[in-house]
N, C-alpha and C positions, 0 to 999 in steps of 0.2 A: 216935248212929248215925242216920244219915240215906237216902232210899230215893230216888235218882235216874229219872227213865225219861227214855229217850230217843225219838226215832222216826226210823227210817233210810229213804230212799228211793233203795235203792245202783244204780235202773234211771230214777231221774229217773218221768218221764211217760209212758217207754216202757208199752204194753202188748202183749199178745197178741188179746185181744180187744177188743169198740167198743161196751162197755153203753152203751145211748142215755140215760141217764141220769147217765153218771159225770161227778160234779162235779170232780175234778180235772184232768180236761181239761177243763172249763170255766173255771176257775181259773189251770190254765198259758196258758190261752187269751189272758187278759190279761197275761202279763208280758212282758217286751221277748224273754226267750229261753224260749221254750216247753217245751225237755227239756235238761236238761243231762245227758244220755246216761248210758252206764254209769259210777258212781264210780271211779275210777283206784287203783292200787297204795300211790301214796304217800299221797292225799287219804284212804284206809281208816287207813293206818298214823299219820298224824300227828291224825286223828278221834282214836282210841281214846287215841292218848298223852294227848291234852289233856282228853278226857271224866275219865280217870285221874286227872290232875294236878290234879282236885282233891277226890278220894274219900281218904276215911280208912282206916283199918283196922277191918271188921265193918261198914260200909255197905255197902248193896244196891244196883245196878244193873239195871236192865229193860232191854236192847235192843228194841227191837220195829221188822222190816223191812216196809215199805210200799212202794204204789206210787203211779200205773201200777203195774204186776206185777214184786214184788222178786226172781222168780224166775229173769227173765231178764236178771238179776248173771249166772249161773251157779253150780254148788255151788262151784265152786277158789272164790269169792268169800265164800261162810258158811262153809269151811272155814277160809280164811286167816283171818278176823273170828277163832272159836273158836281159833284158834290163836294167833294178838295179844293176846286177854284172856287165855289160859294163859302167854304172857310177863312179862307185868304184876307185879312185885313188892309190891304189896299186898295183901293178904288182903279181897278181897272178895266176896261173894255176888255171882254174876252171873244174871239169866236172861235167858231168849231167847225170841220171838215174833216167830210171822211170821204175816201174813196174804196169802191168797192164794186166784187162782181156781179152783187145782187145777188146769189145762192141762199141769204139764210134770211133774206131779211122777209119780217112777216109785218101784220098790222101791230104787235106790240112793240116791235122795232120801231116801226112809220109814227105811233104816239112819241116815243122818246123821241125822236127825230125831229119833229115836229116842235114839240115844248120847249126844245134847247136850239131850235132857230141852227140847224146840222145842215151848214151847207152840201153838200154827195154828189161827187163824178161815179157815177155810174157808166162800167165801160159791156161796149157795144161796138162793135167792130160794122157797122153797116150792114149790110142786107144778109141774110138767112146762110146764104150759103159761102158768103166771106168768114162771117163770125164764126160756124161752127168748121172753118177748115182748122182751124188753128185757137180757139176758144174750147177747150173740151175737157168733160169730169173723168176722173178715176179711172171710167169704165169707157173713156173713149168716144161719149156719146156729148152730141152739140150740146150748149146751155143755150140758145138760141130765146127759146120759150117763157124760159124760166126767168130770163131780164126781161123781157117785152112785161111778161105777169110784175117785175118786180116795178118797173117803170108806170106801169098802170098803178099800182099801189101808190107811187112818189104825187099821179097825177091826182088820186081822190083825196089823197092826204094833204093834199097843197105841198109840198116839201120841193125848198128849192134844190134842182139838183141840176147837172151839165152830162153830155155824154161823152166820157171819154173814148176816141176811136185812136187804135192802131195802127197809124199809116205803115201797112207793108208793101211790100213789092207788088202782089196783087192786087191790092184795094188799089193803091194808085195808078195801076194800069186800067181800071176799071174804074174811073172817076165819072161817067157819065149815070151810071145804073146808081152809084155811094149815094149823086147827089140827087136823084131823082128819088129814091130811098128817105131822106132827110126830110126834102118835099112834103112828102106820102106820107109821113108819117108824124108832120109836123114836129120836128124838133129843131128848137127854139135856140140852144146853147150848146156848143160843139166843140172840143176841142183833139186837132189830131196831131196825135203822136209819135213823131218819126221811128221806124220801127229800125234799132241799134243789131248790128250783126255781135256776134259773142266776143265780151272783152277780148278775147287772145286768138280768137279769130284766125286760119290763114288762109282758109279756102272759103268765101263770102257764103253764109245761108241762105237760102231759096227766098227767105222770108222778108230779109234784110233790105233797106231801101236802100236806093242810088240818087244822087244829086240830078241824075236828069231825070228819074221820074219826082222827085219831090217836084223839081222844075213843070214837069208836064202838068200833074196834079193841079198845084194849086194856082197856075195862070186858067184852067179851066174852072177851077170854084172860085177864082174872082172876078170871071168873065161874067158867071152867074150869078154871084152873089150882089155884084154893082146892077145886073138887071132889075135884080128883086127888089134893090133898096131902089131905084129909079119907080118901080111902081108903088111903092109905097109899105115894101112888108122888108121886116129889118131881122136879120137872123145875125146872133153872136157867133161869128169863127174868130176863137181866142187870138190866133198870129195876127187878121187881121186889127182886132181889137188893141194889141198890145202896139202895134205899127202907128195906130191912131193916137193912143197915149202917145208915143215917144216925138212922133212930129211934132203934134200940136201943140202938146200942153207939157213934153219935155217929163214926162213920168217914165219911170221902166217898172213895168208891172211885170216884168217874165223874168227869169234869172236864164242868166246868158247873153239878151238881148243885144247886148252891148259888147260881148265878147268876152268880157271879164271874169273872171269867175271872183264869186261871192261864198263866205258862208252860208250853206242852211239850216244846220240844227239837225242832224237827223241823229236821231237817239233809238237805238236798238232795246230789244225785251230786257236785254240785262244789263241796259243802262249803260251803255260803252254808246260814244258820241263823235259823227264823225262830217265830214265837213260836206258832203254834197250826196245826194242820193245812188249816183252814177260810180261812186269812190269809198261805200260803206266794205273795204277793206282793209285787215290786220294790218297794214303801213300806214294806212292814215287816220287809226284811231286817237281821238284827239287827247281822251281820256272819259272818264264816268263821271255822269249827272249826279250820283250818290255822294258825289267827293268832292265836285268843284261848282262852281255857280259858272252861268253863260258867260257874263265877260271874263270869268279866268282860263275856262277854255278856247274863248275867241283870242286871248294871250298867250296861245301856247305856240310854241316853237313851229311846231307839225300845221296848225292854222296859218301861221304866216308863209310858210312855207307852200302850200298846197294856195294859197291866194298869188302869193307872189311867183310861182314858176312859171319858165319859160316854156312855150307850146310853140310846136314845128308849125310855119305857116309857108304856105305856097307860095313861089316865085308870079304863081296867076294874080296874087293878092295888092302887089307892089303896084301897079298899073289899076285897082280896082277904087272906080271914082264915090263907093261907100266905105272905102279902107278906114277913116276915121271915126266911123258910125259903127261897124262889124268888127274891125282887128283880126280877124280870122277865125272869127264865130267862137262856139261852145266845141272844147278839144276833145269832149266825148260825143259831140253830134256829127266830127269834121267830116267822116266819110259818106253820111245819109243825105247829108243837105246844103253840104257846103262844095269845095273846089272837089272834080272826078280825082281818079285815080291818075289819068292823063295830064292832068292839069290844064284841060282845054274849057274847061265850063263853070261854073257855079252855080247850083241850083236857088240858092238865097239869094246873089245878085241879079237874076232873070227876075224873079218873083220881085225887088225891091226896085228894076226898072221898069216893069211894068205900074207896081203899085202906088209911088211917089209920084207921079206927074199926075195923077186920078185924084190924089189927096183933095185939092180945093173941090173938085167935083161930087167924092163921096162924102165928105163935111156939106154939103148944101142939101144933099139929100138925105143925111143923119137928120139936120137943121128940120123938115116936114115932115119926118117919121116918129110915132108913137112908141118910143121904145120901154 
């Protein structure tokens, strides 16, 4: 039995709103065609045959829809999906995930969501006035409101969903006010996202995180977070979560985790497939879902290639006593979370000195909490 994921982008680059940070328009930015618009009818239909063709019977499938904003496919578009994988004559586990801003979604979205068991990160950048510094539609104005309204919908519809947050330079210097925000407002599943300065980058953006703030950040949310679980209330922060996999029970739930780089599957609106979300560029197109099945694209020269290459690692790295655990991280995170520009710190080895010697302690008290 084997456990596929895929990552769907069925709106391209399209979005609704202009986070002044979002790296995927910086990314499509560079490629000779910038959106390839909404996915079409047959390119959904000949995707899903071929992702099929080459699952067994009792393997598992993750869809997971991205963007730009996968929402504006439309629902006839994750209906029709959900109704293609009920075609399918093989018996397989299928789930589904979607991430999004929240902007369109109503209570006929929240039924569909609902019925088809739509795991949703729904992102939110922390308190009012982080979110709408760098979260903002068309016209310039915060979506602030408009996710709080959408996340109240997820909470009466029962829908499970996580919050995805932006770790940027700001939010992470203000990690006291994030976390007392999360508190306040009860949320339960969290995950933050180190915020990537622009691939070609040469003067860092304002927005852009540093190895020693990711460093400062989250020795403060696990100072709190080991408080909470000591009295007994247990909140999902996904790194911590993945950290705990990997000790104890030897999983890697995260891609990266390990250093490695992995296939993902990410499949663009017009069907061109390429190996990692951070590298959906004209050089590392693997080829098109239309034309090949998964494993003959995971066969392709550009796959092995983009798995197997060599990434610059720090001479900080060589003396680092998790060198066989990390390798020198994720080569598209190096600069936010991993060794400075100096070479004098690393913000993952602070966070993993702290965190590993706690382990027997925060497993005892995982062990008495209700999760």
């Amino acid at each position: 039995m084997k456990h596929i994921s895929v990552l769907i982008k069925p709106a391209s680059s399209l979005c609704n709103i202009r986070c002044k940070y979002c790296f995927y328009a910086d990314i499509s930015s560079h490629r000779e065609i910038r959106s390839y618009g909404k996915m079409s009818v047959r390119t959904t239909e000949k995707m899903i045959a071929n992702i099929f063709a080459d699952l067994n019977e009792d393997d598992q499938l993750t869809l997971t829809f991205q963007g730009g904003e996968p929402t504006l496919a439309g629902l006839s578009y994750f209906k029709h999906i959900v109704e293609l994988v009920r075609q399918q004559c093989k018996k397989v586990t299928v789930h589904y995930a979607l991430q999004t801003n929240g902007l369109l979604i109503d209570k006929t979205w929240c039924d569909f969501l609902r019925e088809n068991k739509f795991l949703v990160g729904l992102s939110l950048d922390g308190t009012e006035t982080l979110h709408d510094q760098n979260r903002v539609d068309a016209k310039g104005k915060g979506t602030f409101f408009k996710v709080m309204e959408t996340r109240s919908l997820f909470e009466e519809y029962q829908i499970d969903y996580n919050i995805l947050c932006v770790l940027t330079s700001d939010l992470a210097n203000q990690f006291k006010q994030v976390y007392q925000f999360i508190q306040q407002e009860n949320i339960r599943f969290i995950q933050f996202i180190p915020c990537l300065d622009d691939h070609s980058s040469i003067i860092p953006k304002d927005y852009a995180l540093s190895p020693k703030e990711f460093e400062k950040f989250y020795l403060f949310i696990l100072d709190q977070w080991i408080i909470e679980l000591e009295e007994g209330n247990y909140r999902s922060i996904k790194l911590f979560d993945d950290l705990l996999h990997l000790l104890i029970k030897g999983e890697v739930t995260a891609c990266g985790i390990l250093g490695n780089c992995q296939l993902q599957y990410v499949i663009e609106a017009d069907g061109s497939v390429y190996p990692c979300d951070f590298y959906v560029l004209d050089d590392y197109r693997l080829g098109f879902i239309q034309e090949s099945s998964i494993r003959q694209l995971f066969n392709s020269q550009i796959a092995k290639k983009f798995v197997y290459e060599k990434k610059e690692q720090s001479s900080f790295c060589h003396n680092c006593p998790f060198k066989q655990m990390c390798q020198g991280g994720c080569k598209r995170m190096k600069d936010c979370m991993y060794v400075d520009k100096n070479g004098e710190m690393c913000g993952y080895q602070a966070l993993l000195k702290a965190f590993i010697p706690q382990v027997d302690k925060i497993t005892e008290y995982l062990a008495k909490v209700k999760i």
